[in-house]
C-alpha positions in Angstrom: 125.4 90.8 113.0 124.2 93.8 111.5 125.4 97.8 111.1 123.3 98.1 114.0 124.1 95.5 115.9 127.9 96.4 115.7 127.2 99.8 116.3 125.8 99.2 119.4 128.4 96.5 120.4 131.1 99.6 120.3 129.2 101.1 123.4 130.2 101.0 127.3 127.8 100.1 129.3 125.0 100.2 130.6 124.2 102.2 127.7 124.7 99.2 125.4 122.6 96.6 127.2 119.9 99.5 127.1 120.0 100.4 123.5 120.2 96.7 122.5 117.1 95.9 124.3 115.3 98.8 122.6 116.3 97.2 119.2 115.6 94.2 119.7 111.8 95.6 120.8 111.8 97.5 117.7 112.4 94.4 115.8 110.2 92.2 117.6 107.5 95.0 116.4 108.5 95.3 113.0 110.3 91.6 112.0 110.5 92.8 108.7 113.2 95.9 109.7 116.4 96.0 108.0 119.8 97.3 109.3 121.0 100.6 107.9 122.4 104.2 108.6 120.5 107.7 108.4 121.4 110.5 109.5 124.8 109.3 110.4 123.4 106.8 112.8 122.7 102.9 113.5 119.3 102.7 112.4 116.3 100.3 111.4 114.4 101.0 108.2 111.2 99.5 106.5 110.7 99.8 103.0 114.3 101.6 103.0 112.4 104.4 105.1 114.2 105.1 108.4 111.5 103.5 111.2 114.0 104.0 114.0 117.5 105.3 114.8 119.6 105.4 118.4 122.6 107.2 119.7 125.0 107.2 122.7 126.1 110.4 123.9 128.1 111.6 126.7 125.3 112.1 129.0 122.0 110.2 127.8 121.1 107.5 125.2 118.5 108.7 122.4 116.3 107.4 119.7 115.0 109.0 116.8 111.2 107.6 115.9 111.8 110.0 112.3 108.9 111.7 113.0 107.7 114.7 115.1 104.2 113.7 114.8 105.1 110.4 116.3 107.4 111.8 119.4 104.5 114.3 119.7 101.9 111.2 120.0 104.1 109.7 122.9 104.6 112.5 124.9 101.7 112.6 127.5 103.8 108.9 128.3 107.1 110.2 128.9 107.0 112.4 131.7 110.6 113.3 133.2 112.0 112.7 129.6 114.2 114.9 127.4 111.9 115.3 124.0 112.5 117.6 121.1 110.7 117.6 117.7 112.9 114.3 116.8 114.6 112.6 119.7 113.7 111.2 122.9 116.4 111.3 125.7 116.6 108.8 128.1 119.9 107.4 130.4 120.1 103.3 131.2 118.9 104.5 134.6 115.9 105.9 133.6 114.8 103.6 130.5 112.0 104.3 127.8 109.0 101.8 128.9 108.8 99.1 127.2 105.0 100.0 125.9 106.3 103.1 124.7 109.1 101.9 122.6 106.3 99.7 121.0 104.0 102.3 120.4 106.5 104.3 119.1 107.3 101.8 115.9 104.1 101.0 115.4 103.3 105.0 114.8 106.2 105.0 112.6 105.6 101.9 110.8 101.8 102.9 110.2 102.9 106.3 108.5 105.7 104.4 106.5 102.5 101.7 105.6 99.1 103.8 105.5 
């Protein structure tokens, strides 16, 4: 396991089932995605660039894409979501599409590989 892995293994659920299965989307995506920490949280990097962070809080689940152009991108798709510049709010019972996610690291991924 990695530091994201056991990050996310600390969590109750549902919010842990949830935010694993983002991962593991992410890294489907981007194979190449290493375990690491920014910004204080779990996240996934490529080429030691943060491609894609998560959080638990008390009251949703987050990820951080890194990028406001790339949150800004997704946002026609996430209607009924939480978005500010950097995060994307979300709760297990009203999870991120699965399309998004994707489209979300590969936005990130093309502006960490031009």
């Amino acid at each position: 396991m990695g530091t994201v892995d056991d990050a996310l293994a600390e969590l109750p659920e549902p919010g842990r089932s949830c935010l694993q299965h983002i991962v593991a989307m992410a890294r489907s995506v981007a194979p190449e995605a290493t375990d690491g920490v920014s910004y204080g949280m779990p996240a996934l990097k490529l080429d030691g660039k943060p491609l894609m962070g998560v959080a638990a809080a008390a009251r949703h689940l987050s990820i951080f894409p890194f990028s406001p152009a790339v949150v800004e991108a997704v946002a026609g798709s996430l209607d009924g979501y939480s978005l500010s510049k950097g995060t994307i709010r979300f709760t297990a019972e009203q999870p991120l599409p699965d399309e998004v996610v994707e489209e979300i690291v590969r936005r990130r991924m093309a502006e960490i590989r031009p």
